[in-house]
N, C-alpha and C positions, 0 to 999 in steps of 0.2 A: 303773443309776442315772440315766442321759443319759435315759433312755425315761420314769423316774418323773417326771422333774424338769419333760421336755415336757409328760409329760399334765398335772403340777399347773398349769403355766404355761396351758396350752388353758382347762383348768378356770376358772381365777378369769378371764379374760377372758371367758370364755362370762356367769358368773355376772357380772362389772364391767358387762357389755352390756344384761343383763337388769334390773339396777336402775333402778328409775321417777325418770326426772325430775321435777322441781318445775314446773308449769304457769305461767308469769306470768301475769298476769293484763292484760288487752288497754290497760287505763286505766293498768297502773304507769307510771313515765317522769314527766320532765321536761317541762310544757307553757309555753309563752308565749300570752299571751291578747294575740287579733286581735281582739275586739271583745267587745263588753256592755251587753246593756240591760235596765233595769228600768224597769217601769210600775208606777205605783201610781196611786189612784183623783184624785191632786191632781198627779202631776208626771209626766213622762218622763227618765230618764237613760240618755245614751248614752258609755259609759267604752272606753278609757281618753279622760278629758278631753281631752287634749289628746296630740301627736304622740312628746310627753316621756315621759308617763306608761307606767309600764313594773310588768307585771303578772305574775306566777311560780309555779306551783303544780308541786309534788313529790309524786308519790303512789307509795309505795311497798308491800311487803305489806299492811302493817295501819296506815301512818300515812300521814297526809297532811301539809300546810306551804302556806300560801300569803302570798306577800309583796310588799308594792307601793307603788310610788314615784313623786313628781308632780313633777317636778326645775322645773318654770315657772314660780314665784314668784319666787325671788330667791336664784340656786343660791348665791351668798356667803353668805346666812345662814340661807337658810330650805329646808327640803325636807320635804313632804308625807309621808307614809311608815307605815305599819303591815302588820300581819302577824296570822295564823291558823294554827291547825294542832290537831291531835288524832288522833284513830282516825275510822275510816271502814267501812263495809261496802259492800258492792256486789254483789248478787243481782238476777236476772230482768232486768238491764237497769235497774235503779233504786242509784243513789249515795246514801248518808250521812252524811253528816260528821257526828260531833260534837264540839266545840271543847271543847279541854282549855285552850288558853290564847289570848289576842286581845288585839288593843292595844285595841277597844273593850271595856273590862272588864263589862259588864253583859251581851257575848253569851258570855261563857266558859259551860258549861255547854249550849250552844243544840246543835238538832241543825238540817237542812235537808239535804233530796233534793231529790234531780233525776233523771229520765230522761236517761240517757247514751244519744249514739250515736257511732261512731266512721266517719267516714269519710274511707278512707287513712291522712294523718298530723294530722285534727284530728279534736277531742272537742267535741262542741255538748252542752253541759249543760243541760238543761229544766228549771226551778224548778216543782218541785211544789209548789202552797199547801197548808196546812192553812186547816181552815174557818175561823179566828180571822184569817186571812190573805187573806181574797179580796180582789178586785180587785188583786194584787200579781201580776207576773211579771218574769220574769226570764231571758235566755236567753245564754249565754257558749258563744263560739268559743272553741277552744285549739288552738295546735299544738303538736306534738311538737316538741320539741329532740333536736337528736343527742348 
């Protein structure tokens, strides 16, 4: 009875060991953005504006979140502030978002890639244009949060 009871015990550990992990995926995690900039054919912007401005993106299996604050107006009564998020894919080294919901209500629906690189603990995201989009770029630093 002692000898059945060992080998069933051997048994389901052997098989518990053999079961495949779930891969995460190198971009899931918590990021804070160290910097950003977009070009377009009439302006340059380099965000976060100001030292205040604090920037957050979540990306988890199949969703992403991004949320961001500009506290230097007039924190008594005023704060800058929206937010992003939806589904995402991520293949070959190329990111998708597409917004399921945005505090700018006309881009809900939008999609935008980027060429991800990862190196160590930051995410530099390349904005790809499409052709209705040229002379626009766009390049964000992220780091990982613990």
């Amino acid at each position: 009875m002692k000898k059945n009871l060992f080998i069933s015990l051997i048994i389901a550990l052997i098989i518990g060991s053999c079961t495949q992990q779930e891969v995460k995926s190198p971009i899931e995690g918590s990021w804070k953005l160290l910097s950003g900039n977009e070009t377009t054919p009439d302006t340059a912007i380099n965000y976060p504006i100001s030292t205040n401005g604090k920037f957050m993106k979540i990306i988890s299996k199949k969703y992403y979140s991004t949320i961001w604050q500009d506290t230097t107006i007039n924190k008594s009564i005023w704060c800058y502030a929206g937010f992003n998020g939806g589904t995402y894919t991520f293949e070959n080294g190329v990111y998708t978002e597409t917004a399921t919901y945005f505090s700018l209500l006309p881009n809900i629906g939008s999609k935008v890639a980027f060429k991800v690189e990862i190196k160590n603990d930051t995410l530099v995201m390349t904005y790809i244009p499409e052709i209705a989009t040229a002379g626009y770029s766009s390049i964000e630093k992220w780091k990982r949060l613990e």
